[in-house]
Structures are given as C-alpha cells and as structure tokens.
PDB file of N, CA, C and O in Angstrom:
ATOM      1  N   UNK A   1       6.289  26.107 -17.886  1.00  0.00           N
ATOM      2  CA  UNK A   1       6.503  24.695 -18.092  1.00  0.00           C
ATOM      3  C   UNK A   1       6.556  23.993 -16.742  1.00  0.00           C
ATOM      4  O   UNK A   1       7.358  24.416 -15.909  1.00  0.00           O
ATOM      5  N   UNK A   2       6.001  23.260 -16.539  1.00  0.00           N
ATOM      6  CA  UNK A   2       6.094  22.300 -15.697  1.00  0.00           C
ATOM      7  C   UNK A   2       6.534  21.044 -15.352  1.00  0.00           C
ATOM      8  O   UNK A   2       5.757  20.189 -15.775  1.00  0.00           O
ATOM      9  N   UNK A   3       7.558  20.551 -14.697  1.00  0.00           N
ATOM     10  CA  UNK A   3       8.873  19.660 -14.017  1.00  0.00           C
ATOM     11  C   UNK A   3       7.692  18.861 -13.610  1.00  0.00           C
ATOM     12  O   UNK A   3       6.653  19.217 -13.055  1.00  0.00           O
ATOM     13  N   UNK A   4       8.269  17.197 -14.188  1.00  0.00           N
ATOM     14  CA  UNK A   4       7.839  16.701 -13.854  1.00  0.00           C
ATOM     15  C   UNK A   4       8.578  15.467 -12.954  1.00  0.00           C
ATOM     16  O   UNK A   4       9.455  14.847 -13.555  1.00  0.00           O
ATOM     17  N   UNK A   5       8.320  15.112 -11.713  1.00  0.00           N
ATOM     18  CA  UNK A   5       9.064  14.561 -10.479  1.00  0.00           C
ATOM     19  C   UNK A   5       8.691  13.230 -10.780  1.00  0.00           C
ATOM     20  O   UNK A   5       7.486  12.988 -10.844  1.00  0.00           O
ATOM     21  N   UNK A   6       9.913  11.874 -11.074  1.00  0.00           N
ATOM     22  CA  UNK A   6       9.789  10.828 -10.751  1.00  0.00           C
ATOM     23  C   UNK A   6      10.232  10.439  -8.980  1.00  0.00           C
ATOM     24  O   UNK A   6      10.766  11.128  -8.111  1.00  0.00           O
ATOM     25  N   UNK A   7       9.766   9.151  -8.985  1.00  0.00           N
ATOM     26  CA  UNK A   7      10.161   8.022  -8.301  1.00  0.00           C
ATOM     27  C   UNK A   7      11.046   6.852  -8.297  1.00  0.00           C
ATOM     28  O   UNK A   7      10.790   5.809  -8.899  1.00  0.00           O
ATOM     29  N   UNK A   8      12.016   7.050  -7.651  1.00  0.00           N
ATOM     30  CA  UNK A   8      12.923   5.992  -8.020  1.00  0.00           C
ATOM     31  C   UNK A   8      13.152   4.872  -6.731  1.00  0.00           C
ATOM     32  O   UNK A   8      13.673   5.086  -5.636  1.00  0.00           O
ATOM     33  N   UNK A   9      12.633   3.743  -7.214  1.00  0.00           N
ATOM     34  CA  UNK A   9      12.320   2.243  -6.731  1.00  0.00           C
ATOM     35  C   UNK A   9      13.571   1.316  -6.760  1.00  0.00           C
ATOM     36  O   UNK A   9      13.929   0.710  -7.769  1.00  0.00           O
ATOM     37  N   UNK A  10      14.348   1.255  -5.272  1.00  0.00           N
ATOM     38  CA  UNK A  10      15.536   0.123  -5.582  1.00  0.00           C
ATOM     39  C   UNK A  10      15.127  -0.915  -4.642  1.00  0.00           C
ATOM     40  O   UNK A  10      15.090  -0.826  -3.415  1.00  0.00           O
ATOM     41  N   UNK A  11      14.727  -2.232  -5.616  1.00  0.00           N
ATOM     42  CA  UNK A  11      14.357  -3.658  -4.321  1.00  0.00           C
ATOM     43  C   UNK A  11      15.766  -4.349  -4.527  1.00  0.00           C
ATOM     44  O   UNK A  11      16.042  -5.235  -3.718  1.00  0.00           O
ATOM     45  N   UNK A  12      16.374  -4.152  -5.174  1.00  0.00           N
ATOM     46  CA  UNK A  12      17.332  -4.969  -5.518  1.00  0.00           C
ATOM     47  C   UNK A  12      18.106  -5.158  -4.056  1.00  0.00           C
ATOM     48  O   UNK A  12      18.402  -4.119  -3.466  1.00  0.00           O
ATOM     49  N   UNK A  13      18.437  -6.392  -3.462  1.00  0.00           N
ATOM     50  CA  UNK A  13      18.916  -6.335  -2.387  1.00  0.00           C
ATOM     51  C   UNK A  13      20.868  -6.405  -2.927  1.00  0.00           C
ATOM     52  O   UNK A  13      21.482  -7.035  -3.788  1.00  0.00           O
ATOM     53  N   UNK A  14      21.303  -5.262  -1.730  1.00  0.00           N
ATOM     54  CA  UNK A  14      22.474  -5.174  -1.882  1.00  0.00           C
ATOM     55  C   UNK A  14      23.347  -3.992  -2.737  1.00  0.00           C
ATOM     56  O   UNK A  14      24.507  -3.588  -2.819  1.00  0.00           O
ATOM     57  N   UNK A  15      21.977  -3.700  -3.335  1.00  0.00           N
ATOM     58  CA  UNK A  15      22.410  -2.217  -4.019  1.00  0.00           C
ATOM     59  C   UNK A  15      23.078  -0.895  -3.508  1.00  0.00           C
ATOM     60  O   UNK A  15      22.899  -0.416  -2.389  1.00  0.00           O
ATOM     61  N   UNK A  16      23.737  -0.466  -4.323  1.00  0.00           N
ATOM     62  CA  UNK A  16      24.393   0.488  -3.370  1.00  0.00           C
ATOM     63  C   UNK A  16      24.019   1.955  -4.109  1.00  0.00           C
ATOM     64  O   UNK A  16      23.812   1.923  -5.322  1.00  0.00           O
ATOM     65  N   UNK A  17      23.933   3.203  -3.419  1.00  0.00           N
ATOM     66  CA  UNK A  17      22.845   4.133  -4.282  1.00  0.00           C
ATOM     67  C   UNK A  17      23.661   5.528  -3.737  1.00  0.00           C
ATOM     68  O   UNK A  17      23.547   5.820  -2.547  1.00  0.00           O
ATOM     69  N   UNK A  18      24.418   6.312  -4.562  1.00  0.00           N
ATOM     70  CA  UNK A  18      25.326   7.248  -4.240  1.00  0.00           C
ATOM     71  C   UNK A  18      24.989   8.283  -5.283  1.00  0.00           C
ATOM     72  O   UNK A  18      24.105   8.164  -6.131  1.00  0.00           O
ATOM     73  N   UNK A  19      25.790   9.304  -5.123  1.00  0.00           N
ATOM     74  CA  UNK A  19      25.653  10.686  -5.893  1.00  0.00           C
ATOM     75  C   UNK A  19      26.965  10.472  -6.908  1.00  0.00           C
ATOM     76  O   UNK A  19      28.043  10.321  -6.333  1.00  0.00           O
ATOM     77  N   UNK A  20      26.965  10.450  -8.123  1.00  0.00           N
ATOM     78  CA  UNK A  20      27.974  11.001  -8.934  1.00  0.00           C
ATOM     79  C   UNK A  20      27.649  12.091  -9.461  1.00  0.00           C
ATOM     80  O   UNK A  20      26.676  12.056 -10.213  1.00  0.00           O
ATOM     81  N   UNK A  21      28.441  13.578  -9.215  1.00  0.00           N
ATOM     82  CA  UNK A  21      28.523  14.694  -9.128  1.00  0.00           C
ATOM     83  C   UNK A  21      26.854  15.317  -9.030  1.00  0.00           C
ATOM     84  O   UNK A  21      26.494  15.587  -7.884  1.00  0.00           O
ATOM     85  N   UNK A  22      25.771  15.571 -10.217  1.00  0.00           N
ATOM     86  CA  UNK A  22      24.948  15.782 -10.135  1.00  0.00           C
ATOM     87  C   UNK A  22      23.765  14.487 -10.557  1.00  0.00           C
ATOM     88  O   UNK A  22      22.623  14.790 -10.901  1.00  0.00           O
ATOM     89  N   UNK A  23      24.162  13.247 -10.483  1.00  0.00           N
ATOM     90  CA  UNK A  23      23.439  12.271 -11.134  1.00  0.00           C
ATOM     91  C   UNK A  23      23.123  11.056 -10.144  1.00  0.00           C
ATOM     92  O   UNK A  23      24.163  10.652  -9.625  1.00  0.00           O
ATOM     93  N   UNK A  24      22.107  10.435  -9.780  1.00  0.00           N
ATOM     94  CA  UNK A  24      22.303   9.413  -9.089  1.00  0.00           C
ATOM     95  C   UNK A  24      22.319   7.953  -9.695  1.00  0.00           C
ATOM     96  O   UNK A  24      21.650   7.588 -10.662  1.00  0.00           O
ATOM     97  N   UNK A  25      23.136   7.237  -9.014  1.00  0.00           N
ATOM     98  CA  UNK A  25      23.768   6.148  -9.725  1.00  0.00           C
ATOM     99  C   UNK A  25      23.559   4.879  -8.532  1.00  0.00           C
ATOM    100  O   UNK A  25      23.657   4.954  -7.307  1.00  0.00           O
ATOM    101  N   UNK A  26      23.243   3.729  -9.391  1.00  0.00           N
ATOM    102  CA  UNK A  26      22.734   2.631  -8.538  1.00  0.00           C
ATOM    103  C   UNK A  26      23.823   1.540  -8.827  1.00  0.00           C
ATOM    104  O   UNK A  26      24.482   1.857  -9.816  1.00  0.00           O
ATOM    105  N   UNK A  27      24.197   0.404  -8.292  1.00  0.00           N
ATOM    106  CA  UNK A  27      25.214   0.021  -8.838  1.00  0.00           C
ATOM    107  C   UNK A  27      24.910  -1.202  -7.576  1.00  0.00           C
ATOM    108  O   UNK A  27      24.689  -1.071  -6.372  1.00  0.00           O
ATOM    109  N   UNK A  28      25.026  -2.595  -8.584  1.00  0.00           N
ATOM    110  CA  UNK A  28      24.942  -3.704  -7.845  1.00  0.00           C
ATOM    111  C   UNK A  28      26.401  -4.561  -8.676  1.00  0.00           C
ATOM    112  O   UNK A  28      26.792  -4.659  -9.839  1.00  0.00           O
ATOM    113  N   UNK A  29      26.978  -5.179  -7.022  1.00  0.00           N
ATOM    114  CA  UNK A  29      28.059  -5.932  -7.737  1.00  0.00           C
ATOM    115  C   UNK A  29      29.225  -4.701  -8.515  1.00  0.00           C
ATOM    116  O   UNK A  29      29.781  -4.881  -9.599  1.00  0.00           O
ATOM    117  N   UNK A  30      29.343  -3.786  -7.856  1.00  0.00           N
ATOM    118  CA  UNK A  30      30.370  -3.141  -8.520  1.00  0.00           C
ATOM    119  C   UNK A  30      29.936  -2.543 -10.106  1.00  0.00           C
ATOM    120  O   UNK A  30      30.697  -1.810 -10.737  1.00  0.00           O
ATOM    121  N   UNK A  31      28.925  -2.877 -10.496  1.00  0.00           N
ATOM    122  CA  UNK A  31      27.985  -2.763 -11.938  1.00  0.00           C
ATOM    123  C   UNK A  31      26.951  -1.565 -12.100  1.00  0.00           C
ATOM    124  O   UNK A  31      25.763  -1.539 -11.776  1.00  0.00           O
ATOM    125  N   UNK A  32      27.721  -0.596 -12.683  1.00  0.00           N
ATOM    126  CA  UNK A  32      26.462   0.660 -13.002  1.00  0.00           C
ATOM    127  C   UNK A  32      25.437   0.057 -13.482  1.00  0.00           C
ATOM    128  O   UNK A  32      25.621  -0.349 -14.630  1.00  0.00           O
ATOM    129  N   UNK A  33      23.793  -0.292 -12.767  1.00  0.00           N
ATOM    130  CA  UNK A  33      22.667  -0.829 -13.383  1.00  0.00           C
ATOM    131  C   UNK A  33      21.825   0.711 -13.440  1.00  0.00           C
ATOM    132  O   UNK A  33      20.663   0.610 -13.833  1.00  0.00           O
ATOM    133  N   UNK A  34      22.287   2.087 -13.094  1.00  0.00           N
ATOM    134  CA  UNK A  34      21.523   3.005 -13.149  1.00  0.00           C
ATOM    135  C   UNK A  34      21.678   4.155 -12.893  1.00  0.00           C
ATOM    136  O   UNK A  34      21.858   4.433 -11.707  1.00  0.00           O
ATOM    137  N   UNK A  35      21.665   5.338 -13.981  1.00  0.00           N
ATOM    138  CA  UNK A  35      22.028   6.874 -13.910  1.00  0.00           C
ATOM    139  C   UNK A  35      21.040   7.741 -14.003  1.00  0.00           C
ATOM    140  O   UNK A  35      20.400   7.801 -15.053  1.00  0.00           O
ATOM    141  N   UNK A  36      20.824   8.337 -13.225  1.00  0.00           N
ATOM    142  CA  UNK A  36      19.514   9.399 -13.177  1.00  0.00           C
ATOM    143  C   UNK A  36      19.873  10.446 -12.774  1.00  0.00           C
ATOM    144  O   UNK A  36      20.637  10.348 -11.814  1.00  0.00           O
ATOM    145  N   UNK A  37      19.517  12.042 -13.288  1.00  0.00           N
ATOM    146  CA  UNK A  37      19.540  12.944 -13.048  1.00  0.00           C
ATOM    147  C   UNK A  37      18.743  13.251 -11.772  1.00  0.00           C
ATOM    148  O   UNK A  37      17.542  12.999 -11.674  1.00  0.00           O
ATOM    149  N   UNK A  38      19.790  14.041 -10.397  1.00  0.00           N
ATOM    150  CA  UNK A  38      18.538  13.847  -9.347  1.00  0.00           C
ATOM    151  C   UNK A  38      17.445  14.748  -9.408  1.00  0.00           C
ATOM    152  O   UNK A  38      16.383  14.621  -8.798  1.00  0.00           O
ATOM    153  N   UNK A  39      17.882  16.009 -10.463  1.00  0.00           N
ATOM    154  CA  UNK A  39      16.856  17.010 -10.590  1.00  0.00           C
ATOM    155  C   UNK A  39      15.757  16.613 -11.279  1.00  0.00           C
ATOM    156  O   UNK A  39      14.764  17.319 -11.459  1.00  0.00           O
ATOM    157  N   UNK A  40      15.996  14.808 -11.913  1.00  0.00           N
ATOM    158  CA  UNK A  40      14.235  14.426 -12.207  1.00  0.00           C
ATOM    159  C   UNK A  40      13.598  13.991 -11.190  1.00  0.00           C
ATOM    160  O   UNK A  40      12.367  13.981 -11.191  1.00  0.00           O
ATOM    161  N   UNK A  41      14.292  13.575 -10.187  1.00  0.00           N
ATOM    162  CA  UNK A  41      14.048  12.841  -8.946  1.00  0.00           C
ATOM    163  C   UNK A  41      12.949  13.829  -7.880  1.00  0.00           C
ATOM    164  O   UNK A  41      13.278  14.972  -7.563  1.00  0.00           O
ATOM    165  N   UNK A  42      11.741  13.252  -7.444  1.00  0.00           N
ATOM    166  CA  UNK A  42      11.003  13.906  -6.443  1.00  0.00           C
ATOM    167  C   UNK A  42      10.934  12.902  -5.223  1.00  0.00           C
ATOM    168  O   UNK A  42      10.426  13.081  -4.116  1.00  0.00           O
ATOM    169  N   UNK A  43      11.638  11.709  -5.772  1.00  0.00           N
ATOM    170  CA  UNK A  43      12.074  10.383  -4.502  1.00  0.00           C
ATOM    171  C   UNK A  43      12.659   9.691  -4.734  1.00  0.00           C
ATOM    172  O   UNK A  43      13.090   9.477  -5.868  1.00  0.00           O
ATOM    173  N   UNK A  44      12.970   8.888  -3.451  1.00  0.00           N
ATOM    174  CA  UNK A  44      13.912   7.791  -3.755  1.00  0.00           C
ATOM    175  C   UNK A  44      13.170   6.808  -2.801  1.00  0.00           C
ATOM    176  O   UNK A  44      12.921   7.283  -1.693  1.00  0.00           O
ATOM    177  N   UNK A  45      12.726   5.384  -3.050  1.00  0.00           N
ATOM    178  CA  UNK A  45      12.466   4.289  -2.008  1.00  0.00           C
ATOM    179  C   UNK A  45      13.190   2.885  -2.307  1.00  0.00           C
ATOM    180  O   UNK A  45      13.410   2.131  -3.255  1.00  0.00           O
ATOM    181  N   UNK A  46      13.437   2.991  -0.876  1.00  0.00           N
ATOM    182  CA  UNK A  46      14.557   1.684  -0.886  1.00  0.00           C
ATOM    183  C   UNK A  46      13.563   0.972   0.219  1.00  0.00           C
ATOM    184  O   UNK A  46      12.963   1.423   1.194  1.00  0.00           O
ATOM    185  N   UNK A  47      13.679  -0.673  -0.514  1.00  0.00           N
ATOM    186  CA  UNK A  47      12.963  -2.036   0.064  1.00  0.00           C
ATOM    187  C   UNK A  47      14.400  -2.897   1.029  1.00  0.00           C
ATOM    188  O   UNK A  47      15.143  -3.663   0.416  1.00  0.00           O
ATOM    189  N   UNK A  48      14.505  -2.757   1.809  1.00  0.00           N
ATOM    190  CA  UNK A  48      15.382  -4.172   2.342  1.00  0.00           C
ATOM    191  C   UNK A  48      16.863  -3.366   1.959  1.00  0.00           C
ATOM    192  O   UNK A  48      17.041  -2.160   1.794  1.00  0.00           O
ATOM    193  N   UNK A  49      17.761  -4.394   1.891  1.00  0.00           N
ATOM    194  CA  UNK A  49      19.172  -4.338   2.348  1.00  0.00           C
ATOM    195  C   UNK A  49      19.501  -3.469   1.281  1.00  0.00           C
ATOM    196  O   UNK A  49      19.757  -4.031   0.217  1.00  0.00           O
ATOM    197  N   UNK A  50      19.566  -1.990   1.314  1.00  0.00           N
ATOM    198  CA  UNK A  50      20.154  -1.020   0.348  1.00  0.00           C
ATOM    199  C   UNK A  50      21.026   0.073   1.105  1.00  0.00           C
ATOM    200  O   UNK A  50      20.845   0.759   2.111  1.00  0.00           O
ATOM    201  N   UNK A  51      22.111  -0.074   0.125  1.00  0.00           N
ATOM    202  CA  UNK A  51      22.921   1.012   0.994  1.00  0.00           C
ATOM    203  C   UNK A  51      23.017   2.328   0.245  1.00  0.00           C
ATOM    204  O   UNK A  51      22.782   2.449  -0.957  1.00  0.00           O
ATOM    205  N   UNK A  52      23.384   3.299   1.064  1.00  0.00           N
ATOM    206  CA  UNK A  52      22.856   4.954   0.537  1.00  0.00           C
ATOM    207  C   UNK A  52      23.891   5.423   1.254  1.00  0.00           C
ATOM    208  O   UNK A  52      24.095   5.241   2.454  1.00  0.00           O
ATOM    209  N   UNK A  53      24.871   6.346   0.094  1.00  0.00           N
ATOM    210  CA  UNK A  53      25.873   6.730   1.018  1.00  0.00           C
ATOM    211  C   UNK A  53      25.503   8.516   1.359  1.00  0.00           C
ATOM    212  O   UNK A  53      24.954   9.245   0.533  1.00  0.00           O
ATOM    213  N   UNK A  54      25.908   8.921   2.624  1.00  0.00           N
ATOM    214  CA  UNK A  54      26.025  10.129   3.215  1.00  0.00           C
ATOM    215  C   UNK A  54      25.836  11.427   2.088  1.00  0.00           C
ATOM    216  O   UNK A  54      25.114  12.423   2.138  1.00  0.00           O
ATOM    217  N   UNK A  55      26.842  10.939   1.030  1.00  0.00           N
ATOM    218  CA  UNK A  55      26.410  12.204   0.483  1.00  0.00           C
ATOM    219  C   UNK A  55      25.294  12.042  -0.344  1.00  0.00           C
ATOM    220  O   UNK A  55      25.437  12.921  -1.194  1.00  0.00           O
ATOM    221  N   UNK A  56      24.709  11.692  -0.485  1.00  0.00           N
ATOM    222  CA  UNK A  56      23.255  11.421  -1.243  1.00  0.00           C
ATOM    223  C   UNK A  56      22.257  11.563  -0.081  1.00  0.00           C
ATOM    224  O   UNK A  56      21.117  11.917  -0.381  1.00  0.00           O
ATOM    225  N   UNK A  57      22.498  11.369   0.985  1.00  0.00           N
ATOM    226  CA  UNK A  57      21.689  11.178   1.785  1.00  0.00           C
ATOM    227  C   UNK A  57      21.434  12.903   1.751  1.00  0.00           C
ATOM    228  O   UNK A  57      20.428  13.416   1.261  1.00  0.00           O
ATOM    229  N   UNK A  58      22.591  13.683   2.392  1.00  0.00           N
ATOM    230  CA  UNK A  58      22.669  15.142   2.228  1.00  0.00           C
ATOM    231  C   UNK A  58      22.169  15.849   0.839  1.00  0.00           C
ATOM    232  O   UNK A  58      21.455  16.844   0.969  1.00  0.00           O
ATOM    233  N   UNK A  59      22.390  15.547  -0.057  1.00  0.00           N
ATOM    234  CA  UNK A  59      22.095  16.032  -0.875  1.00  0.00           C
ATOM    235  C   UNK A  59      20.186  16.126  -1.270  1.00  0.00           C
ATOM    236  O   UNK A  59      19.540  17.023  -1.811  1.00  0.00           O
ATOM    237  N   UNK A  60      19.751  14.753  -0.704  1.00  0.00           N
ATOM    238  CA  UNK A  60      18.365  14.822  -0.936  1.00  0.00           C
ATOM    239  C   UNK A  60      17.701  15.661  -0.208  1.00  0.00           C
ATOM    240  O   UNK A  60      16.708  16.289  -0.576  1.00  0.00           O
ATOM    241  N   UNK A  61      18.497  15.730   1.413  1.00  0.00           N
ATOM    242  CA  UNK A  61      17.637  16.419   2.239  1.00  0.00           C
ATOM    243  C   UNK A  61      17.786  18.163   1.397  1.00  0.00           C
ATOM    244  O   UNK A  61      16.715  18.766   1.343  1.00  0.00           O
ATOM    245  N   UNK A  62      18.917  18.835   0.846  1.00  0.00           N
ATOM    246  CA  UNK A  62      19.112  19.758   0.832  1.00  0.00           C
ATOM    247  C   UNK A  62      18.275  20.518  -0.700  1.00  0.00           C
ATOM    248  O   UNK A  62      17.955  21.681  -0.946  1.00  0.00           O
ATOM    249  N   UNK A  63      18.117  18.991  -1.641  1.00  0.00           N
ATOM    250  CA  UNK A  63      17.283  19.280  -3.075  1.00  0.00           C
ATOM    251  C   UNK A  63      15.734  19.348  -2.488  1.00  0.00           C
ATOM    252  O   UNK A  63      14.839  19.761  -3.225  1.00  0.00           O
ATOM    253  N   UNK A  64      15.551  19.070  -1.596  1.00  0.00           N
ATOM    254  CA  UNK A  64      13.790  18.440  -0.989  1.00  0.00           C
ATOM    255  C   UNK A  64      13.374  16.844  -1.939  1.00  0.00           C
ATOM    256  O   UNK A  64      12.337  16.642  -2.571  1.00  0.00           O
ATOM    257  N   UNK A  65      14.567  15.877  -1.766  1.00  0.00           N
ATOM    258  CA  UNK A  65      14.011  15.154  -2.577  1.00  0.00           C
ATOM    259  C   UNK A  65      13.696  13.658  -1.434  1.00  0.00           C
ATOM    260  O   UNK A  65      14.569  12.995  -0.872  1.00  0.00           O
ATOM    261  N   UNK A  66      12.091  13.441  -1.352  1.00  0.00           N
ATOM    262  CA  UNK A  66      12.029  12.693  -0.504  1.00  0.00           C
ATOM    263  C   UNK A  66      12.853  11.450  -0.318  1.00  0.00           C
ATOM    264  O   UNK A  66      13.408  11.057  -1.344  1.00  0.00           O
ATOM    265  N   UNK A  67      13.034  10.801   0.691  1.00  0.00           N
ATOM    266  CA  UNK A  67      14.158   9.355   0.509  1.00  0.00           C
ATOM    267  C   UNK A  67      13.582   8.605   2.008  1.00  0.00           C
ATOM    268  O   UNK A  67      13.738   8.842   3.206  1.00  0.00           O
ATOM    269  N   UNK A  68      12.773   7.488   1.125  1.00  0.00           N
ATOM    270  CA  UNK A  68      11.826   6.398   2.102  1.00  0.00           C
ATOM    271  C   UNK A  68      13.162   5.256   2.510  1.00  0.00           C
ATOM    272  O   UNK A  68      14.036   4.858   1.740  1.00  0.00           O
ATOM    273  N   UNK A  69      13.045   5.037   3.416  1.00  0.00           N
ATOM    274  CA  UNK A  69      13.660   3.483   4.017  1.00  0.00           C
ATOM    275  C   UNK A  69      12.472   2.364   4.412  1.00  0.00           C
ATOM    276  O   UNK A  69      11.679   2.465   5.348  1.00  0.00           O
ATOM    277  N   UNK A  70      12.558   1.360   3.521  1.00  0.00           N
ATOM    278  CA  UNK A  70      11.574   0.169   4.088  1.00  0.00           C
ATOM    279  C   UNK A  70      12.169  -1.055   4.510  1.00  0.00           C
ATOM    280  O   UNK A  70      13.334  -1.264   4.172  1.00  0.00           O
ATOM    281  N   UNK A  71      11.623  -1.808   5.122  1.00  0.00           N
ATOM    282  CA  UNK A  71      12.087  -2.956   6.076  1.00  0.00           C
ATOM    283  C   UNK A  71      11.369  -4.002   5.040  1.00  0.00           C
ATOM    284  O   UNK A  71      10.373  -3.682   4.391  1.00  0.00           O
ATOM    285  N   UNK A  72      12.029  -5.374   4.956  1.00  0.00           N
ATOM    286  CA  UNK A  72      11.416  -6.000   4.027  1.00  0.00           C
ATOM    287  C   UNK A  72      10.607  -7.306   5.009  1.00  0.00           C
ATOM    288  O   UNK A  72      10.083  -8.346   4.612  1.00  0.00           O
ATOM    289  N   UNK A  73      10.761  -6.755   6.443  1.00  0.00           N
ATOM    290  CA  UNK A  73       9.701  -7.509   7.787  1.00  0.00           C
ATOM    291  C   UNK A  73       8.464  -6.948   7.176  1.00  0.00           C
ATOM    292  O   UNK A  73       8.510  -5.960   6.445  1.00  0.00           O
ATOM    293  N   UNK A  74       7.310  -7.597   7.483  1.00  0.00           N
ATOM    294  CA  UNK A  74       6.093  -7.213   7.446  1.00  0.00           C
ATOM    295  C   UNK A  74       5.436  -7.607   8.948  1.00  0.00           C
ATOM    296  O   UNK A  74       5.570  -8.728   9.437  1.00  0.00           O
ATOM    297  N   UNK A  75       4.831  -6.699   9.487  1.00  0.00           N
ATOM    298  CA  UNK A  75       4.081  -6.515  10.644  1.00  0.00           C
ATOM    299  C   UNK A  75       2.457  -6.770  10.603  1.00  0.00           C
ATOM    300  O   UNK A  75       1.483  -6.162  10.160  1.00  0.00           O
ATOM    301  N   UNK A  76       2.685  -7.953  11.279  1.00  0.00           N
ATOM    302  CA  UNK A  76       0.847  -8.326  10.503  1.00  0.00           C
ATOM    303  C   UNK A  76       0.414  -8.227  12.322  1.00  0.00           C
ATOM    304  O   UNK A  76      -0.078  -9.314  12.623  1.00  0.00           O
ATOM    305  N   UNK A  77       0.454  -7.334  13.484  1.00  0.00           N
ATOM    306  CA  UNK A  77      -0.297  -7.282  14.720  1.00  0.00           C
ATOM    307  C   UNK A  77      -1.629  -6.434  14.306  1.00  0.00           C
ATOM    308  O   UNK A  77      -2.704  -6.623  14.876  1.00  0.00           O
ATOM    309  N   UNK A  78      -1.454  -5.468  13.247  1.00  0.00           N
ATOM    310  CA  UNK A  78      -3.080  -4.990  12.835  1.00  0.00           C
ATOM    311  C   UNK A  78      -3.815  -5.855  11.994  1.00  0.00           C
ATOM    312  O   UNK A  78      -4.945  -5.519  11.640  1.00  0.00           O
ATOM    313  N   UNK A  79      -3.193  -7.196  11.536  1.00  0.00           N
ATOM    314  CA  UNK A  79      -4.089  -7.714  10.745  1.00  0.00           C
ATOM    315  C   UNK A  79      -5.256  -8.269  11.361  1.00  0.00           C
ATOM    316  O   UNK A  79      -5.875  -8.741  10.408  1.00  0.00           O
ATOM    317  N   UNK A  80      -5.936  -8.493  12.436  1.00  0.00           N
ATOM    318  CA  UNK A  80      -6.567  -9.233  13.500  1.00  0.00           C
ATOM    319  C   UNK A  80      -7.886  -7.883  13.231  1.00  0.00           C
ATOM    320  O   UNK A  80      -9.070  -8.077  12.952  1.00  0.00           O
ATOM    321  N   UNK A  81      -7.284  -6.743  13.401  1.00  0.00           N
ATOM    322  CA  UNK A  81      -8.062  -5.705  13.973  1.00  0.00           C
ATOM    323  C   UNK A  81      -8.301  -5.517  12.312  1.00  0.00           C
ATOM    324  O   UNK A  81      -9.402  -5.001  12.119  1.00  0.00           O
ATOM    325  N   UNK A  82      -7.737  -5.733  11.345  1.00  0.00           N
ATOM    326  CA  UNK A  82      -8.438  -5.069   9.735  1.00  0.00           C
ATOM    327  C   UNK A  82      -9.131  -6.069   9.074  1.00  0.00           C
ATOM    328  O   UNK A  82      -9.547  -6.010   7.917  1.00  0.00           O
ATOM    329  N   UNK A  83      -9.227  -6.879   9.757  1.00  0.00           N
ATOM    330  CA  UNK A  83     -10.050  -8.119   9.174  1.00  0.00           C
ATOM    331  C   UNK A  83     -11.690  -8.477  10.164  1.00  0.00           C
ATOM    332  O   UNK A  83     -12.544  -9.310   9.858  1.00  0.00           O
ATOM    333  N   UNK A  84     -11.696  -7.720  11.131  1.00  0.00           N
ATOM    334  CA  UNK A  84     -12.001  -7.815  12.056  1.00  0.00           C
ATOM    335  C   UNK A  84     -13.091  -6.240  11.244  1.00  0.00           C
ATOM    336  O   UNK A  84     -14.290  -6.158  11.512  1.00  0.00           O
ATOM    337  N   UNK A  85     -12.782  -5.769  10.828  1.00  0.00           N
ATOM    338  CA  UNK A  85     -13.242  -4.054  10.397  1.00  0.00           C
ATOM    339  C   UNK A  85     -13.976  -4.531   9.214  1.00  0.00           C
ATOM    340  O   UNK A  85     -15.018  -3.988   8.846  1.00  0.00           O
ATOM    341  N   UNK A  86     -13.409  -5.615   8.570  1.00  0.00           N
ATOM    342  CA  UNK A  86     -13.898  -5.902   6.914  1.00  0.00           C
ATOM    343  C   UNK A  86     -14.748  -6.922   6.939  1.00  0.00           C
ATOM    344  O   UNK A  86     -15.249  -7.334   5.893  1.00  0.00           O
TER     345      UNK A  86
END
C-alpha cells in the first residue's frame, strides 16, 4: 500500500502552527482552524507572518517532513532579464 503525502498551505497571516502530541494544529486568534495528522504530512509552507514553534520545527526535521518559509516581498531584479528572454 502506498502513503500518500500531503501539503499543508498556511497564508493566513498571524497563524501560529505547533505540534499537539502527534497532530499538527494551526490556530489563528487563539482558534483551532486546523488538525492534521503529521504522518499525512510530506510538507508544510508558510507565506508571510507565520509562526512555527521549535517543537514542530524539530519534529519535521526528524519525520523528513519538508517545512518551506516564504517572504510575502516579491523580488522583481530578474524581471528585466525574463522579459528580456521572452
């Protein structure tokens, strides 16, 4: 049988994204908006102001479960050179 690995997407700015025991849990405003088993988890990507506490952080590195950080700046100095290509 074969496991199949989601992706888990938090833009929500201000979210806060921690481990409860084996489950990961998203929670804006003090408000469980989300419980996931991390063993469905094959990632985690966070957009802008998200906080991720330590032990989740550990825990992903130690499950192999990838965990992206994105900046919600966009860097347009290659746009000159990809427009320039097209």
């Amino acid at each position: 049988m074969q496991q199949i690995e989601n992706t888990l997407y938090v833009m929500t700015p201000n979210a806060y994204v921690h481990l409860d025991n084996a489950t990961v849990r998203v929670e804006v405003e003090r408000e469980t908006r989300l419980r996931v088993p991390s063993h469905h988890l094959g990632g985690i990507v966070c957009f802008g102001n998200v906080l991720l506490s330590p032990a989740l952080m550990h825990h992903c590195a130690d499950e192999g479960i990838a965990l992206v950080l994105l900046d919600t700046k966009v860097s347009l100095g290659l746009l000159p050179i990809l427009q320039a290509r097209f």
